[in-house]
N, C-alpha and C positions, 0 to 999 in steps of 0.2 A: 504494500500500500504506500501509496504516495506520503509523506510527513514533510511540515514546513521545519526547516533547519536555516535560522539564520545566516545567510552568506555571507555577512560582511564581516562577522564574528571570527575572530580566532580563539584558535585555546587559552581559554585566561581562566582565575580561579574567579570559580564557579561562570562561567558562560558567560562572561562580560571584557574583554577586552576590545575594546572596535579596533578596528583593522588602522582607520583612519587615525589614531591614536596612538599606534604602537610606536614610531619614529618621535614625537613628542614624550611619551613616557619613560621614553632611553633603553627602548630591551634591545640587549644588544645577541646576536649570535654567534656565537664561541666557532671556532677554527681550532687547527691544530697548533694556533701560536699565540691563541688568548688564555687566560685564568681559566677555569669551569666556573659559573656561576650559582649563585646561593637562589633561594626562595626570599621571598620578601610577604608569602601569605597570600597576595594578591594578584598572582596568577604568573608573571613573570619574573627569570631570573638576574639579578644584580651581582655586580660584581662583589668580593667578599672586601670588607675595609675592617681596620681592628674592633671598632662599633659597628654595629649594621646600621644604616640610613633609619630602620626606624626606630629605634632608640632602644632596641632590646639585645645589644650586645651580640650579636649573632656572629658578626665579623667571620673571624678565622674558624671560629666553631664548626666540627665538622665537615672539615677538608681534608682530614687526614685522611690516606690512604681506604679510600670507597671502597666497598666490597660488593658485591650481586652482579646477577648474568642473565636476567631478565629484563633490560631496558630502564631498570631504576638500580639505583643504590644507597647502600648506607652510609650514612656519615657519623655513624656513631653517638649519636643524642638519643634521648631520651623517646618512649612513647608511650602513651595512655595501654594502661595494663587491665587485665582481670574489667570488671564494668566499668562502662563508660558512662556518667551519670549526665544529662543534659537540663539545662534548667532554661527558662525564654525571660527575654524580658521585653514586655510588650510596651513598646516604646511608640507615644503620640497617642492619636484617637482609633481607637477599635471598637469602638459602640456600636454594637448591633454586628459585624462582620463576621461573619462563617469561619472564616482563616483559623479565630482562634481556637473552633472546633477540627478543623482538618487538619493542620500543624500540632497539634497537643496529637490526635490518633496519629499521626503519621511516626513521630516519640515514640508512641507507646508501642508503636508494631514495627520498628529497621530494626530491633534485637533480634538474633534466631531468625533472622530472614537470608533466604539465598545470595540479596544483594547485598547483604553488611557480611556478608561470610567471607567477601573479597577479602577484608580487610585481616582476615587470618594467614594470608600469607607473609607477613608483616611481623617482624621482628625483631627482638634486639641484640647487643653481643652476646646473649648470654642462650640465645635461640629460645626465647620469651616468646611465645607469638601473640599478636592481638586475641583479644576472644570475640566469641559474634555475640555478645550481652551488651545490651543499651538499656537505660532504666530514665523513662523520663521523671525526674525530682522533684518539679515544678516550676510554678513560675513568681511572676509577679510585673507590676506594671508602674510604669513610669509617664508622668502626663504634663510631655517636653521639661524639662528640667534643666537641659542643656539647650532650649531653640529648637528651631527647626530646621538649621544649617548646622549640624554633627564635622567638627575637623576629628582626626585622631583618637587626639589627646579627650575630647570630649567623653567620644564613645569608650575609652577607658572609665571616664570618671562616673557614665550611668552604671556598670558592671559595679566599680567601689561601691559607690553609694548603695546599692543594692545588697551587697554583700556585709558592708560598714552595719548596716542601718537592722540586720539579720531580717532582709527582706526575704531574703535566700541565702540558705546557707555558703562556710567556706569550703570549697570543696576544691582538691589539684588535683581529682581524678578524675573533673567533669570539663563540660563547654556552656561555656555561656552563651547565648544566643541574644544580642539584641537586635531586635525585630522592629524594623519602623514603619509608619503609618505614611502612606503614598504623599502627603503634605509635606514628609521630610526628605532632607535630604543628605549628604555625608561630601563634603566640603572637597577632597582628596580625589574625586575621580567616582563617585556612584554616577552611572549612566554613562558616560563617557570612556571610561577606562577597566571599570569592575561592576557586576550585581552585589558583590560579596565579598568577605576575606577571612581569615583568622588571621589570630598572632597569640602571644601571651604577652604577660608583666608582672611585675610585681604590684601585689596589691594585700596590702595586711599581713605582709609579712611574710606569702606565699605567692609561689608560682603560679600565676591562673589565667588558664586558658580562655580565651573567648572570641569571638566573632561577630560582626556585622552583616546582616542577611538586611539588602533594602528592597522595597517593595516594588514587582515589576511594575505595576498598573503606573507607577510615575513615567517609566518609557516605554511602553510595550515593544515599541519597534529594536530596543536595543538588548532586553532583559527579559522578552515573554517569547519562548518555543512555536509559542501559539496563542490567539486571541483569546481562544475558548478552554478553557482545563476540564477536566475531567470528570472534577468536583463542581461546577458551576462558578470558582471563582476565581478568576485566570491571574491576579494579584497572589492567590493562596497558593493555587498549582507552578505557579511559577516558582516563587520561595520554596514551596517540597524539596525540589532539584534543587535549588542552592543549598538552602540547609544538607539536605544531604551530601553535595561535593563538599562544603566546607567540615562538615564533622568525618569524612573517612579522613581528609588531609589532617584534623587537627589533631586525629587519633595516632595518623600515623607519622608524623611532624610537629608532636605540639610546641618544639621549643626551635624550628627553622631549622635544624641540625641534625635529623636522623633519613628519611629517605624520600629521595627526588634526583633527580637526572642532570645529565650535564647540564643542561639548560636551567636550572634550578626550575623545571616541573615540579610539582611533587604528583600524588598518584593521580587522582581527579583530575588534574590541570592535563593527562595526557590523553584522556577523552571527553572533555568537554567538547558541551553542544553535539556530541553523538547518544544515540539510543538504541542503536541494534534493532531486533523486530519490531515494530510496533503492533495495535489493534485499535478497534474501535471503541468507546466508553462514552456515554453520557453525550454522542456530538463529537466528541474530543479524539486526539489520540493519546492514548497510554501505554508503558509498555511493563509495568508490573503491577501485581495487587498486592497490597501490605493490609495485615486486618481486612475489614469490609469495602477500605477506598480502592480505586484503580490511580495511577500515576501515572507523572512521565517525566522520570528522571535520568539525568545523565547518567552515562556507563562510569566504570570505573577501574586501575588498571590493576592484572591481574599480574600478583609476584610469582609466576610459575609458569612453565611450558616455555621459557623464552620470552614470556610478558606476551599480555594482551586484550585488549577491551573487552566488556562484558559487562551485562546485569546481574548474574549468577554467578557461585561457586560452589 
């Protein structure tokens, strides 16, 4: 069956880099007489500097001596172990919207699914592998705090504050998710550059992971697969696929320094905006069911056989 894939799109984290953008945002690509480049979270890789550009020391971390033979490698950092807990933080106006019932089940159903299973091939020096358990923790909501123009530094400070304030627990086995409302927007490149990102930081004294997932319905043409989802709400169905690309990376990268590719891909970043078979659902195209919804999420890459796309494992 035919499915709309955006063309102008390259592989960026989660499905958002424009094409037209990529020369401006400085990805540069490696030869055999440049550095390998690092992740920076946001879909493209950066050269390594003793600080990494976004302020979380990533630098030289995890250049030593890469290991794998499947099209990614390790660089020796850390990764989300045993359950991966996910908390949201519903950032802006969500009154009355579906999303925050189809994003909560989507949570509660990527553990024990054939798609998070990818992320078992995944490991650390110690041959740790990821587990396929996800537990969604909960959530909580934030109602603009920061505006509705989010730089960085902001979207750090709604995860603190949340966590500060024991809106949501502290947790460095989880991702945070902050989720914004189509009115906002992320200063740094949302629409233009990225849908999405992870990274971590320190916050209360711990390592903690988290990510910005923004709402497609702000660009459909740059950040939605398709008009129509699956679920009836093509803002909600679109975020599905980004949350999901950002939590395999941040499981299996949460600190920029364990596995991604010369190009500082990491795994998601190497099939974005692909989806393998699709079908039909509700109008829509989807190409997995988690719990009771249908989806349509990007592939993700597989640590084995040599590496390669897929919704299963």
């Amino acid at each position: 069956m035919k499915r709309r894939i955006l063309p102008q799109l390259v592989a960026a984290s989660v499905a958002c880099l424009l094409a037209g953008a990529v020369n401006a945002a400085g990805v540069l690509a490696p030869d055999d007489d440049e550095d390998d480049l690092v992740p920076n979270g946001k879909g493209w890789g950066e050269r390594a500097y003793p600080t990494h550009p976004n302020g979380n020391g990533n630098g030289q971390a995890g250049k030593g001596n890469p290991s794998g033979a499947n099209g990614i490698s390790y660089h020796g950092g850390p990764l989300i172990l045993g359950t991966t807990n996910v908390y949201y933080i519903w950032y802006g106006n969500w009154t009355g919207n579906s999303a925050t019932t189809i994003l909560t089940d989507l949570a509660t159903n990527l553990g024990g699914s054939g798609y998070f299973n990818i992320n078992t091939t995944y490991y650390n020096g110690s041959n740790t592998h990821v587990s396929n358990s996800v537990h969604y923790a909960g959530s909580t909501t934030d109602n603009y705090s920061q505006g509705k123009a989010l730089s960085d530094g902001q979207i750090q400070s709604v995860v603190a504050s949340a966590i500060s304030s024991s809106r949501v627990s502290k947790d460095t086995n989880a991702v945070y998710f902050v989720l914004t409302s189509a009115d906002v927007t992320a200063t740094s490149g949302f629409c233009t550059q990225y849908c999405g990102w992870h990274t971590h930081g320190t916050i209360s004294g711990s390592d903690i992971k988290y990510a910005f997932i923004g709402n497609p319905d702000r660009c459909p043409s740059a950040c939605e697969a398709q008009t129509t989802g699956p679920n009836g709400n093509a803002g909600a169905d679109g975020m599905a696929s980004i949350i999901s690309h950002e939590l395999e990376e941040a499981v299996t990268d949460p600190d920029l320094n364990a596995w991604y590719d010369r190009r500082g891909m990491e795994n998601a970043d190497k099939c974005a905006w692909t989806f393998g078979t699709t079908y039909q659902a509700n109008g829509a195209m989807a190409n997995m069911r988690l719990g009771s919804r249908d989806y349509l999420i990007q592939r993700n890459w597989v640590n084995a056989s040599g590496g390669f796309c897929s919704t299963t494992y």
